[in-house]
C-alpha positions in Angstrom: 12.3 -15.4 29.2 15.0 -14.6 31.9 18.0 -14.9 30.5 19.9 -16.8 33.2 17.3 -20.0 32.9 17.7 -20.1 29.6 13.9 -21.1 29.1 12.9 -21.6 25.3 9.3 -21.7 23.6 7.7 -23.7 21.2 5.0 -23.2 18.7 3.0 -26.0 17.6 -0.4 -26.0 15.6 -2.5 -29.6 16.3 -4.2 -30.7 13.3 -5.8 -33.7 11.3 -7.5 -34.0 8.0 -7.2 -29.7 7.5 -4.5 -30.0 4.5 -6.4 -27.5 2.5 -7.2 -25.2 5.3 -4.1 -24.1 6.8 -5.3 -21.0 8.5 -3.5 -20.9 12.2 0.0 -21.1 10.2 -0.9 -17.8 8.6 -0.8 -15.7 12.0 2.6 -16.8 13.6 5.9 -16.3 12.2 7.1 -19.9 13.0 5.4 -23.0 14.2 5.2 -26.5 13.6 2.5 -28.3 12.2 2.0 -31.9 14.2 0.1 -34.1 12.0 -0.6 -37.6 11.4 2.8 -39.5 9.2 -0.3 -40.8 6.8 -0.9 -37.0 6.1 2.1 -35.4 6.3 2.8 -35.1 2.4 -0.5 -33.8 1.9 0.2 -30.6 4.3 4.0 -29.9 2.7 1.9 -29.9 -0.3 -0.3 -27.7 0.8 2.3 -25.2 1.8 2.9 -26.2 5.6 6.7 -25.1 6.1 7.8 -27.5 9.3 5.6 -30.4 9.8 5.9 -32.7 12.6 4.8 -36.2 11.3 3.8 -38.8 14.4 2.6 -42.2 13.5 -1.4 -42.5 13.2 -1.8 -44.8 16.3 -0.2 -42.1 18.7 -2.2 -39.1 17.4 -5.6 -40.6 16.4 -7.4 -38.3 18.8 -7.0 -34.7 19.9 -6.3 -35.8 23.7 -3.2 -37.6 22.2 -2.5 -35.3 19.5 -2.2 -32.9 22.6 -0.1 -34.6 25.4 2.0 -36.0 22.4 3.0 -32.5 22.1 3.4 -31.5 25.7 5.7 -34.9 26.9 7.5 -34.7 23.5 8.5 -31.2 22.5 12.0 -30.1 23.2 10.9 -26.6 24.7 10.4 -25.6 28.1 7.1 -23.7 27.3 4.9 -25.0 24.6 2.2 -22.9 23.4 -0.2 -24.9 21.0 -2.7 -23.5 18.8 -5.9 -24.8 17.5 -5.9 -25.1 13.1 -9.0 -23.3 12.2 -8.5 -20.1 14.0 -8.5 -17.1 10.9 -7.8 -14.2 13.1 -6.9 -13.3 16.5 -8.4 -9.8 18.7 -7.8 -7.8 21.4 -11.4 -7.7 23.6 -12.0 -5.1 26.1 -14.9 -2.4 25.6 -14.8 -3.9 22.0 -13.4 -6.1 20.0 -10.6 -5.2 17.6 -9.1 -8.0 15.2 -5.6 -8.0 14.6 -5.6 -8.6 10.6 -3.0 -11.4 10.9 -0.9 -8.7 12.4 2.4 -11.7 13.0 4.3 -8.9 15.0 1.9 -8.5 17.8 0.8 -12.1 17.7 4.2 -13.2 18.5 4.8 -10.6 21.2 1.1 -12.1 23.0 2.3 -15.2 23.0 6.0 -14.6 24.4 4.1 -11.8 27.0 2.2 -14.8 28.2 4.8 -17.2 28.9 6.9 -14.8 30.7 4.4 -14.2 32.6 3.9 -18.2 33.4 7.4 -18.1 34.3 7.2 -14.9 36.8 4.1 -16.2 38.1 5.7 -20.0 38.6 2.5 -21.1 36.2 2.0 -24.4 34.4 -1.4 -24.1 32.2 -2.5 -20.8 30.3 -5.1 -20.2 28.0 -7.5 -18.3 26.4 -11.8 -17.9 26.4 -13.7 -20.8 24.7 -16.1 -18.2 23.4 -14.8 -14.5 22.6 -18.2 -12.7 23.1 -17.5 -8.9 24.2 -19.9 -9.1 27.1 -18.0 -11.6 28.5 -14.6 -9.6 29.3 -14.6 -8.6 32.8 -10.7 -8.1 33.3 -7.5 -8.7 31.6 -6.5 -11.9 33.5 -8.6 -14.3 35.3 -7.5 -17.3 37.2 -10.1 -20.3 36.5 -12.6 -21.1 33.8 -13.4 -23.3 30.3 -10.3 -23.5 27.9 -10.0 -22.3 24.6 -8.2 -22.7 21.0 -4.4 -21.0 22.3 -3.2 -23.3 25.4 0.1 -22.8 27.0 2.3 -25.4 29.1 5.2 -24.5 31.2 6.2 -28.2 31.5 8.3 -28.2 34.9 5.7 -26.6 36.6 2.4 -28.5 35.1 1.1 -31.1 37.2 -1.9 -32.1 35.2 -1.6 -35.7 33.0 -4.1 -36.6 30.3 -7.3 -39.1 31.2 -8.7 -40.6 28.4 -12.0 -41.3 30.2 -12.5 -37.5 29.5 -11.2 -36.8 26.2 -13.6 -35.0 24.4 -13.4 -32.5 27.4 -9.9 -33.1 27.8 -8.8 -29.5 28.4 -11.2 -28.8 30.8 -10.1 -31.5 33.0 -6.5 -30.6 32.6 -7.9 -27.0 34.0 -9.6 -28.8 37.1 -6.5 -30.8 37.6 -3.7 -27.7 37.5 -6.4 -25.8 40.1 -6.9 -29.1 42.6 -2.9 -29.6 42.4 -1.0 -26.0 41.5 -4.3 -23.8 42.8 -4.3 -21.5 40.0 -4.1 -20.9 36.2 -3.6 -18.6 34.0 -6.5 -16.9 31.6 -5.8 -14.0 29.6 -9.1 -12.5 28.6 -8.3 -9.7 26.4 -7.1 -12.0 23.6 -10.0 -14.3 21.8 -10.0 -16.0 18.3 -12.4 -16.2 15.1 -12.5 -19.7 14.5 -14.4 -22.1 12.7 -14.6 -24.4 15.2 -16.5 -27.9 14.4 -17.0 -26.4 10.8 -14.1 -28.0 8.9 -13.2 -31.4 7.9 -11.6 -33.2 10.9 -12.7 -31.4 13.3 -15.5 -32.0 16.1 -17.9 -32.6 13.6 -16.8 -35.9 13.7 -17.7 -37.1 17.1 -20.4 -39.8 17.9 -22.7 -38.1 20.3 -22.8 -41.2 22.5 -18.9 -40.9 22.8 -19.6 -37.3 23.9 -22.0 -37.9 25.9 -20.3 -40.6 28.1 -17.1 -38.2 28.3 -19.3 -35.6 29.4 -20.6 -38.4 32.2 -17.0 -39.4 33.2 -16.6 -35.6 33.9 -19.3 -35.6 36.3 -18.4 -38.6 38.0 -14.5 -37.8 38.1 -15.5 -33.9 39.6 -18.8 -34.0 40.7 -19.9 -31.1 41.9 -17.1 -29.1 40.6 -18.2 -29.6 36.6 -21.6 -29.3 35.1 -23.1 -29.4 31.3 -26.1 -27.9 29.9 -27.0 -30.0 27.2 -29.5 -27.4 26.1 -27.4 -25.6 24.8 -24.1 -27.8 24.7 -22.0 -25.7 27.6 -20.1 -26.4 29.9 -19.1 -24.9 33.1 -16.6 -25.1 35.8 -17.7 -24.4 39.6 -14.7 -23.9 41.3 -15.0 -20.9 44.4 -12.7 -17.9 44.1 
């Protein structure tokens, strides 16, 4: 950060009902656990070091786990990790994991929110699918959001809709590009995950309930979002 702002970053892992599978705390040297106050004893138990505990009713969903974070952390920048992700890797002819490597972790994450703050950026974030094919440069500027999210809060224009909260981070995406014009997307990085494999997770949701925040996408963007439900994907059309 530049040292005349006096910017500072937070860490913070959203999680519910993953107690005994505290895997995202294993790659960062710091970060803070936000967690339902019902569960809270059950992740200091588990070996969770800092563990922010909210009251159930204001983080019963990940939309409000998320923006609970963003309007309540202290930081200027929060970065904010998914809770199943086991590893993290660099992707460019290849991929190449980063064994937990906390070191170059850390330095990503701060690289990227300097960056926000050169670049006058409010919403950062990583591929929803890390498939090697799929790297075409080491930034991009649009596109689906994935399991490592950063906010730069003064700059972030984007508020949370609840109509759309199972696809809540891709609308926060089409509202930073309709308002600021541009995000920021680092490609090179991806995540293993075990996404909608562990308790509390997406498993969870009632298809209807996905289904109608799928349709409140399409009516809220129109042309701008579409889903193949073929194959459960969805894509952003926004022109370069």
């Amino acid at each position: 950060m530049k040292k005349e702002d006096k910017l500072t970053l937070g860490i913070y892992v959203q999680s519910y009902h993953r107690y005994n599978k505290i895997l995202t705390q294993d790659l960062l040297e710091q970060c803070v656990y936000v967690v339902r106050a019902s569960e809270s004893e059950l992740y200091r138990k588990a070996g969770v070091e800092n563990v922010w505990a909210v009251p159930d009713e204001e983080v019963n969903n990940a939309i409000r786990t998320y923006w609970w974070i963003v309007d309540h952390a202290p930081e200027d920048i929060v970065f904010i990790a998914d809770d199943d992700i086991e590893d993290m890797m660099y992707r460019l002819d290849d991929t190449t994991r980063l064994n937990k490597d906390k070191n170059t972790i850390m330095a990503e994450i701060e690289r990227i929110a300097q960056m926000m703050v050169d670049l006058n950026v409010g919403y950062a974030c990583i591929d929803a699918t890390g498939i090697p094919y799929g790297y075409d440069g080491e930034f991009a500027f649009k596109g689906t959001s994935g399991s490592l999210k950063w906010v730069y809060k003064r700059v972030l224009k984007a508020r949370p809709d609840e109509n759309c909260k199972y696809n809540y981070d891709l609308d926060l995406v089409l509202q930073e590009l309709l308002y600021n014009r541009i995000i920021l997307k680092p490609r090179y990085i991806i995540c293993k995950d075990y996404q909608d494999v562990n308790a509390g997770g997406d498993s969870s949701k009632l298809r209807q309930d996905q289904i109608d925040s799928i349709e409140n996408m399409k009516r809220k963007w129109g042309k701008y979002f579409k889903y193949n439900y073929k194959n459960n994907k969805p894509q952003i059309n926004v022109p370069r």
